[in-house]
N, C-alpha and C positions, 0 to 999 in steps of 0.2 A: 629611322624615324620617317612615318611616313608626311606624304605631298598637302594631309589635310590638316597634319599641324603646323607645319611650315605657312600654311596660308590662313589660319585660322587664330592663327598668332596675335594677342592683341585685344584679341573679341570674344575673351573670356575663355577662351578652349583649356583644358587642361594636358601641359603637354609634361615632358621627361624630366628630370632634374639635368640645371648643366653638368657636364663635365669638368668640374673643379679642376682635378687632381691636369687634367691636361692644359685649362687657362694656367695655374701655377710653375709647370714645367715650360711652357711656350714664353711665357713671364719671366723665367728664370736665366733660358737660354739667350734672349736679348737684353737681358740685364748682362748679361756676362760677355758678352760682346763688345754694348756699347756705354754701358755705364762706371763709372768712377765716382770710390764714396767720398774723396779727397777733393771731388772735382769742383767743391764752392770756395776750396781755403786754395784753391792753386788761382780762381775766379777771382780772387780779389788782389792778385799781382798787375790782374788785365786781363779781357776775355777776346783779345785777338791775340793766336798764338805767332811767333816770328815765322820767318820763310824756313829757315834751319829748322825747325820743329815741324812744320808738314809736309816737307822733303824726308824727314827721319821720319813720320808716319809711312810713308808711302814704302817706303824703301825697306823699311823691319818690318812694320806690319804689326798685328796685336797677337802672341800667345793664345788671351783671354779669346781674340776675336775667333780667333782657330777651331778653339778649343767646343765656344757656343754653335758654331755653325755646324760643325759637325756632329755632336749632339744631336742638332737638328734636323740632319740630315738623317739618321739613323732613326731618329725617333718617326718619322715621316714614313720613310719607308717599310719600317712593322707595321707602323698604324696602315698605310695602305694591302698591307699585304693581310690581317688580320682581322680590319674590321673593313664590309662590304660596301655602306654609306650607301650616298645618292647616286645616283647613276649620271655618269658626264655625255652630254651629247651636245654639239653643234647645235646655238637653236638660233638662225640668224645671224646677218652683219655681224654682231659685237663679237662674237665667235670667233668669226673669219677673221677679223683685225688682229684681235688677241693671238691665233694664230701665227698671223702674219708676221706680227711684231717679237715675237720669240723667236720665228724663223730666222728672221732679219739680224736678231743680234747676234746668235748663234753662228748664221754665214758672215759677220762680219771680223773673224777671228782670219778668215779669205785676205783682207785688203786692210787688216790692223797694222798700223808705224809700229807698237810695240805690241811686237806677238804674244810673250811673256807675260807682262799685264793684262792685256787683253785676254789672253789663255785662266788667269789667275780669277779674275773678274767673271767669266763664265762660269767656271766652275760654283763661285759663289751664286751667280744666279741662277745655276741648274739646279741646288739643293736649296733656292729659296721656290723655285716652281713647283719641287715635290712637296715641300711646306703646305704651299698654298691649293694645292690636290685636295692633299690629304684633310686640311682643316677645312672645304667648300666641301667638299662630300660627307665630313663628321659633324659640323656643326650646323645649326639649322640659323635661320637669317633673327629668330628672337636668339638662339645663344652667342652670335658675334654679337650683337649688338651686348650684350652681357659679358661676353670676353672682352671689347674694348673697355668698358666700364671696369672692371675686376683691374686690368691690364694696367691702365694709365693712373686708377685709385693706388695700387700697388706700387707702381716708382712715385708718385708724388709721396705716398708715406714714406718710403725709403728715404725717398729726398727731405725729407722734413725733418726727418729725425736725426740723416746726418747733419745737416748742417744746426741744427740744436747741440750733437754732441761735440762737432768743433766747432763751435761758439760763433759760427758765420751768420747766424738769425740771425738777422737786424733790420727788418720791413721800416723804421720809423727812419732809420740813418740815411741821410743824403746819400744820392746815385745809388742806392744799394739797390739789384738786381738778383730775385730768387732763381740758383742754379742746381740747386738740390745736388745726383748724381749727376747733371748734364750741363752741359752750356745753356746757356737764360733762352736763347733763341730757339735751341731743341727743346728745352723745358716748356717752351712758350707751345711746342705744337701740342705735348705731355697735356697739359692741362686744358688745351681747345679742345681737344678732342674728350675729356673727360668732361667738359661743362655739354658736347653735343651727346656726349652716350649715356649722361644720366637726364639729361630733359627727356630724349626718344626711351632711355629704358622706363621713365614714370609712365609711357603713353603703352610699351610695348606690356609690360608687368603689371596687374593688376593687384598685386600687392605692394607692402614696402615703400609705397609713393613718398612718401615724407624722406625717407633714406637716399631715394636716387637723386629729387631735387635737392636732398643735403649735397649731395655728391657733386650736381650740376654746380650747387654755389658756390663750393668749394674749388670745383674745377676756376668759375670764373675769377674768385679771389686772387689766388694764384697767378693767373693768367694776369692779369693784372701787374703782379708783383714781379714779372720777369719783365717785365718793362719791352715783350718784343710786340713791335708795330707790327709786322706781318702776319703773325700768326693769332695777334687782337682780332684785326680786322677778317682773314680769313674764318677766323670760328664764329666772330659775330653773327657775320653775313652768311656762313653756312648754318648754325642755328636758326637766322630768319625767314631762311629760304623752307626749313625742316618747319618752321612753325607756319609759315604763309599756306603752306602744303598741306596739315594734317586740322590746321585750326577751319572753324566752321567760319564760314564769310559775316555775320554778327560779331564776332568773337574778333577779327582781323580789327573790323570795324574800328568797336570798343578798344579794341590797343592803340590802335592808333592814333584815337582821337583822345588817348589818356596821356600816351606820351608826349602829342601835340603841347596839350594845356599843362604840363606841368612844364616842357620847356619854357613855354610864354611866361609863364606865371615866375623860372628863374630870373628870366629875364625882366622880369618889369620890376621885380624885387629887388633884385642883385645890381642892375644896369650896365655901364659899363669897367664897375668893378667885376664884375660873374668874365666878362672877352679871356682877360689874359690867362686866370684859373681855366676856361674851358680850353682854350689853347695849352696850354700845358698838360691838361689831360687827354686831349688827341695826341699830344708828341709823346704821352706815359714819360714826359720830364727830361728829353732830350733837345739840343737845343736846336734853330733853326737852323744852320750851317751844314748839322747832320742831316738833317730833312731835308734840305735843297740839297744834298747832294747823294742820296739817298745811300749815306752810310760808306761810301766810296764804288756803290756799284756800277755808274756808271764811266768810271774811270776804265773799270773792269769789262764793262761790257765792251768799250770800245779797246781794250788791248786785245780779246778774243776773237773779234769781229775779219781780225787779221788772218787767222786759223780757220775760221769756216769760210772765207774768199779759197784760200787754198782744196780746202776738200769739200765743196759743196753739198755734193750727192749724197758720194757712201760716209763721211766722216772720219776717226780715224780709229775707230775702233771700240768694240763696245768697253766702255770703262778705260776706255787706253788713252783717251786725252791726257789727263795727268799727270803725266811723267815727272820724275822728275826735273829733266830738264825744265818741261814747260812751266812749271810750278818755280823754279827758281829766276824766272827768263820773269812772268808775270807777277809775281811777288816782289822781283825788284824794281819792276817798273809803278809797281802801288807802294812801295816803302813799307810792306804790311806782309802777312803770311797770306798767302790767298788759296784755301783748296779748293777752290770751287769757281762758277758763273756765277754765283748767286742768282739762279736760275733753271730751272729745270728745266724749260724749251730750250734753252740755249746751250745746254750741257748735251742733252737728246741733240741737237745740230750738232755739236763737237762729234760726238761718240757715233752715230748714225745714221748724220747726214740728215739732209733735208726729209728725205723718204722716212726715217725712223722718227723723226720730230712730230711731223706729219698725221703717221700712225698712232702715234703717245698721244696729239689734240683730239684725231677721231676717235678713239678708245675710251677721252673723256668724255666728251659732248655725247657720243652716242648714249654710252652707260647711263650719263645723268639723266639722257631721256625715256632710257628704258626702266632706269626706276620709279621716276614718276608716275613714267605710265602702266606698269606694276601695280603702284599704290592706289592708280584711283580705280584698278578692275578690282584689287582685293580690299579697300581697306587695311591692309596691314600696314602699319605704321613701319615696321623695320624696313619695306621699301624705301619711305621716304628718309631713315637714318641714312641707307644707302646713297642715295640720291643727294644728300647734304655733306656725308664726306666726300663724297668726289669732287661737290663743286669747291670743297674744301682743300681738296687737291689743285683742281685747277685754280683757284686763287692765288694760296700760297707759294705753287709753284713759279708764279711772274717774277719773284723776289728773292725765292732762295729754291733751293737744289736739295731740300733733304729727303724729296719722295723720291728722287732718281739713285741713290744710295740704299744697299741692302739695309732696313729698319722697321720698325714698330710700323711706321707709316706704310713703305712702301708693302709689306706683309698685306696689312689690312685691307689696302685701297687694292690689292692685287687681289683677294681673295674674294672683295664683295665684285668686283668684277668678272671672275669666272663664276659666282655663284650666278651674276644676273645673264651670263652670256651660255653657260651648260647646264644651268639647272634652272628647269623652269614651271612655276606651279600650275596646274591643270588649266584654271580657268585663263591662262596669258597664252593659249597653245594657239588660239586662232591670228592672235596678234604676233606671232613670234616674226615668222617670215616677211612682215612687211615691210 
């Protein structure tokens, strides 16, 4: 496809049909990975799992998980080998970071605690890099914008209809939290991300508009109903950023002063019956105990904090923090399973040290500025999709760690960042090197 649809995108041009048959397959291979149709009726035993249960994750491992990666890997590697795409070259910084930081994790298998894991974790990330090649040189920046939307529509119906068929729908029932095939939290990113790709596909598709903002309201519905705070607040504020960007400065205007006046107007109606109802729908119905303590992360953050005193620099391996060991040592110290930092900067410090943490913040800053400023040389709004999931990235990574994990997430936000860093449309070629 050539550099004038790519940038033309948007502004009526008429370009390719997407590539279905490969959103479905790409769709399928991480459904098979990392979803469970069982996963809302096991959800309402408790959606923290015990320490014995993510120590037994770590240690077996997933069949399924095996079985999708590999897949993936294979299917990657024909498509590269088969079909010719965009041509990859160095255009700038974000280049050389992106390089860097592959470099980095790669020689970090050198000064990994657990070579084994560390060894096991590479491998996954080598065949999610060919992944992300192959789909930055096939798809053009209106079709990912289309494959996210296609992508996240796809498990939310999965997930919809499972938990309809074992009888776990129940949106009206106290505490009830939509988990579809995933946990509420990853569900919660599942639907952000589909309320951002169907607002930018109604700007980027000049048809269908009615269908993608269905899609957008649907995403937010949803989002909603998993009741996760971080990934609310990340999608919101990456939609407003994707909207403050592409909307005309009347238009900002006029929103802002409509949202203004219908708050005041709750307000003077409602009084101070409307506080505790609005409070309640910032906490999405969690109580305040959990909010000030944000959910036990920072119990968490400071057992960790232990661990990167010890390995500053290099960390301790890419993906090799985990261990078991260390998963049972910090699990017992929270009374809870813990896999994670809940935190992606600080999981990036565990695994790769201050230098790879580093690289992961300049990788995001720079990206998001390079798709802005993309967006205001072309007009193409799928810049600015780009530009929104990242900062959608760096948001919700303050809180949780699911974009430093092979996933939906880390796929996409990997791949609009080699599109913005080796693929670059004609009229950004003056601006590349600066």
């Amino acid at each position: 496809m050539s550099y004038t649809n790519h940038l033309h995108t948007g502004t009526g041009f008429q370009v390719e049909r997407p590539p279905w048959l490969v959103f479905l397959f790409l769709a399928a291979a991480f459904f098979l990975c990392h979803h469970d149709l069982f996963c809302s009726k096991r959800a309402t035993e408790g959606f923290n799992p015990s320490a014995d249960e993510v120590v037994a994750e770590v240690v077996a491992g997933s069949l399924y998980h095996r079985i999708g990666f590999l897949a993936l890997g294979v299917f990657a590697t024909v498509g590269l080998i088969r079909h010719r795409g965009a041509q990859l070259r160095i255009n700038g910084l974000l280049g050389w970071i992106m390089l860097f930081f592959a470099g980095w994790a790669l020689l970090s298998l050198v000064w990994a605690e657990d070579t084994n894991q560390t060894f096991r974790r590479l491998v996954t990330f080598a065949i999610l890099c060919l992944a992300v090649v192959y789909i930055a040189r096939r798809f053009s920046l209106r079709e990912i914008v289309l494959w996210t939307l296609f992508t996240t529509g796809f498990y939310l119906l999965i997930g919809v209809s499972a938990e309809i068929t074992l009888g776990t729908f129940q949106p009206f029932a106290s505490g009830y939290r939509f988990a579809g095939t995933l946990l509420p939290n990853t569900q919660g990113i599942n639907c952000a991300l589909l309320l951002l790709a169907g607002v930018a596909a109604g700007d980027v598709e000049k048809h269908s508009r009615t269908l993608f903002r269905a899609c957008a309201l649907l995403g937010f519905v949803f989002l909603v109903l998993t009741a996760s705070r971080t990934a609310s607040a990340a999608g919101l504020l990456a939609v407003a950023v994707y909207m403050s960007a592409v909307c005309s400065r009347t238009t900002k205007i006029a929103m802002a002063y409509a949202l203004s006046i219908a708050f005041c107007a709750l307000l003077l109606v409602l009084g101070n019956a409307f506080t505790p109802h609005l409070k309640s729908a910032l906490m999405l119905g969690k109580d305040d105990s959990t909010a000030d303590s944000f959910s036990g992360r920072i119990g968490i953050w400071g057992d960790v904090r232990y661990y990167i005193y010890q390995r500053p620099l290099l960390g301790y391996g890419y993906g090799g923090f985990w261990t078991p060991t260390h998963l049972s040592t910090i699990s017992s110290e929270e009374k809870q399973g813990v896999p994670n930092s809940h935190s992606a900067y600080l999981d990036y410090f565990l695994t790769l040290g201050a230098v790879g943490m580093v690289a992961y913040a300049l990788l995001l800053m720079v990206g998001i500025g390079r798709a802005f400023r993309f967006y205001k040389l072309s007009q193409n709004s799928a810049f600015a999709f780009c530009g929104a999931l990242l900062v959608f990235c760096a948001l919700h990574g303050l809180l949780e760690s699911a974009v430093v994990y092979p996933s939906h997430l880390m796929l996409l936000g990997a791949v609009v960042l080699t599109r913005l860093a080796f693929v670059c449309p004609p009229s950004a070629t003056g601006i590349v090197n600066r």
